[in-house]
N, C-alpha and C positions, 0 to 999 in steps of 0.2 A: 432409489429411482434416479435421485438427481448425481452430479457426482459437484464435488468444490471446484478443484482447477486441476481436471483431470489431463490426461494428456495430449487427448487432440487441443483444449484448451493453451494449457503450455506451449505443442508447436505451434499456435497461432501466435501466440504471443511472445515467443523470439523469432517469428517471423516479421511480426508487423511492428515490436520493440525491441531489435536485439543487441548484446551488448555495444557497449557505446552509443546508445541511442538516450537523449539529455530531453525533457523539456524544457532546460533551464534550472531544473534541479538537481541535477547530479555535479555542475558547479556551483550552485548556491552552498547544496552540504558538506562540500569538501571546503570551503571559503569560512562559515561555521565552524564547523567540527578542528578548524587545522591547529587551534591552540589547545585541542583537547591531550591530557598525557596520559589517562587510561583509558578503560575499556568501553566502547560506542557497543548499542544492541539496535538491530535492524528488527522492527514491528511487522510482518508483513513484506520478508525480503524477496518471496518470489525465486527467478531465477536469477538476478546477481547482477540485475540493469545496475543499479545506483549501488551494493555491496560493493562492488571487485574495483567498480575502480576507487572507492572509497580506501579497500585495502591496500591496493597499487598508490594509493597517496601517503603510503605510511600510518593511516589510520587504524588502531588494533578494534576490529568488528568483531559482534557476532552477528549470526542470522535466527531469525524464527521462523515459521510460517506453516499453515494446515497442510498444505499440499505436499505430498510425498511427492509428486509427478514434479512440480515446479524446484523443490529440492532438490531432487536427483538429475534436474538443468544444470543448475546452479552446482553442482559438485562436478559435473563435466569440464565445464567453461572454468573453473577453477584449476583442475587437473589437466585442460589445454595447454592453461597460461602457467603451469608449473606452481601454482598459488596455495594456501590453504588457509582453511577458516573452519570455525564450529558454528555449524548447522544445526538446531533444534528443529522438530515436526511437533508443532504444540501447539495450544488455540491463540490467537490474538488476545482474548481479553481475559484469561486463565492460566499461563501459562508456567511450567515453574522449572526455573534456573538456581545454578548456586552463587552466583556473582550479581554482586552490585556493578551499577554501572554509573560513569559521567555521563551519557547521554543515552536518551533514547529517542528515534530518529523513525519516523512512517510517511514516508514520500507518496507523493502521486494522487492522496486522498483514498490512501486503501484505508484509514480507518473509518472510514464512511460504510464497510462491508457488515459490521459491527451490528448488529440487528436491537432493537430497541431499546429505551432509554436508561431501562434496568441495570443492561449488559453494560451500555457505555456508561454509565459512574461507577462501575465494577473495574471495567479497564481501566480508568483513569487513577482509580484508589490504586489497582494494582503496580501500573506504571509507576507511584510516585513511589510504591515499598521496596520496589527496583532499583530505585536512585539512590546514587550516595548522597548525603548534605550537600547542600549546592548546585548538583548533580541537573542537566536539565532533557526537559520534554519538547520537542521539534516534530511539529507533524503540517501536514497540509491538507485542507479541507475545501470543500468549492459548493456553491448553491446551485443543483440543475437549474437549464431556464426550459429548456425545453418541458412542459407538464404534460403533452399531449397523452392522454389513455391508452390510446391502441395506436401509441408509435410502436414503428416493424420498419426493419433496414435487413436488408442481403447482404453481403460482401465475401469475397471469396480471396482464397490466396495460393499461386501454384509452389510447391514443395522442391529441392535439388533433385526428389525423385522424379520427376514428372508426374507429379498428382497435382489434384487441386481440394484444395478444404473449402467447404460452404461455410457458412454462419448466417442463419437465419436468427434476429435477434424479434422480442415483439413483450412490448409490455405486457403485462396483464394486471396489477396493481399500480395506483397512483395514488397516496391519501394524502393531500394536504394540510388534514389536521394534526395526524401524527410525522410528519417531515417524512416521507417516506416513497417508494418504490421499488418493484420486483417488476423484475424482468425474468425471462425462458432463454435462455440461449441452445440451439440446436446445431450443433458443428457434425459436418457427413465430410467425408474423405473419398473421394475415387479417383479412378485411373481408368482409362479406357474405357469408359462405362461402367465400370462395375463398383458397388458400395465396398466401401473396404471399410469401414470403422464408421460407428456413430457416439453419440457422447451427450446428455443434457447435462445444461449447469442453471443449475437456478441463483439467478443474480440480486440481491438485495442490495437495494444502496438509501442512507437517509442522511440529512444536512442539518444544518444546526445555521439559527440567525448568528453573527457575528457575535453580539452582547450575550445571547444567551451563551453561548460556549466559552465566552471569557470567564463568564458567571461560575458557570463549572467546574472550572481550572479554580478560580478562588475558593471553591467551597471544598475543594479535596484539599488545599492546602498551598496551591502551590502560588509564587509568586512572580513581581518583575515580568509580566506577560507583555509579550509586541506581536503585533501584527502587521504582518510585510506580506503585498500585493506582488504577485506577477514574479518569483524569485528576482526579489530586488529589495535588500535588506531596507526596511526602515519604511517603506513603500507605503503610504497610506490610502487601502482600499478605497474606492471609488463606485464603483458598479458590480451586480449581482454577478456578473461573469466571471470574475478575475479568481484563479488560483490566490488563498491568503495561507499564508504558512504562520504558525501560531511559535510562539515559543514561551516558553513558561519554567521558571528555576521551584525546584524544593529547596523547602528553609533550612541556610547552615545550623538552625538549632534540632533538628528531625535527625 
């Protein structure tokens, strides 16, 4: 019924973030990453916002991610810019490669898509068996402020073809005992009147207090954790709004 990040999804989303579009962490991670000498893994790469130009930095990447549609973005905008990369279509907190990696790297707060508590100390266990010794975990997470239950937003966006995409978005879950919400997302496409393509996406997203997710990190193993506010290395969080990007090394004895 629902689909992940099907394709009307997708072109909304190199429409309204298409390559070269930063919020400030597509040079955070290249500022990080630049003393890395092997292989970075992208969590959740999408269509190649924060990948390509990672790889255009001299950075050796892979990518992962569920979405066949967002993938097969991301291999165009590669084969544009003459570029290439290994692409996986695999789950975020499951997924299984043959290489270790120096780093693994989930910008934007996509690991927040990750659905309950279970799942996220599975990814994290998983993440650190991924890592080489030393090896580190970089991701970015954010606290909604908005809680409202039956928030609903419109927004549309017209196409190079002359269409236009709707996005009807409208909560329908909020628990704030278990850190959580679901959204509906409903994306319609037309031209001239007439429906050309529709698409649900059922959207989960859940947050973690600061301490508790550091906690986390300690208990799989990993260590030397920081947290930096607003892509600004070293940045000590301040207010529930702020983007905090985590970082956290496995032990050279692992």
């Amino acid at each position: 019924m629902y689909s992940l990040y099907g394709e009307l999804c997708t072109e909304v989303y190199d429409l309204s973030k298409p390559l070269g579009f930063s919020f400030g962490d597509v040079e955070y991670y290249k500022e990080r990453l630049k003393g890395v000498k092997g292989k970075v893994l992208e969590v959740g790469c999408g269509s190649g916002r924060v990948l390509i130009p990672l790889l255009q930095a001299g950075i050796d990447i892979d990518g992962v991610d569920n979405s066949a549609a967002m993938l097969d973005s991301c291999k165009r905008h590669l084969e544009e810019l003459g570029l290439a990369a290994r692409l996986f279509e695999d789950e975020m907190h499951n997924f299984s490669l043959t290489d270790l990696y120096e780093a693994i790297i989930i910008p934007a707060g996509s690991f927040q898509l990750v659905e309950g508590r279970e799942q996220v100390n599975a990814a994290l266990k998983h993440f650190y068996s991924y890592l080489k010794p030393g090896g580190r975990l970089i991701l970015d997470l954010f606290i909604p402020t908005d809680l409202e239950a039956n928030h609903a937003t419109t927004r549309s966006w017209d196409t190079p073809d002359n269409e236009v995409i709707i996005l009807e978005e409208r909560r329908t879950e909020c628990n704030l005992l278990e850190q959580r919400m679901v959204s509906i997302m409903r994306y319609e496409k037309w031209k001239e009147g007439q429906l050309l393509q529709t698409e649900l996406q059922r959207f989960p997203l859940s947050w973690f207090g600061t301490y508790e997710f550091e906690l986390m990190l300690k208990q799989h193993g990993f260590e030397e954790i920081t947290k930096s506010a607003d892509y600004k290395w070293m940045n000590t969080p301040a207010t529930a709004d702020q983007m905090i990007t985590y970082e956290a090394r496995k032990s050279l004895l692992d």
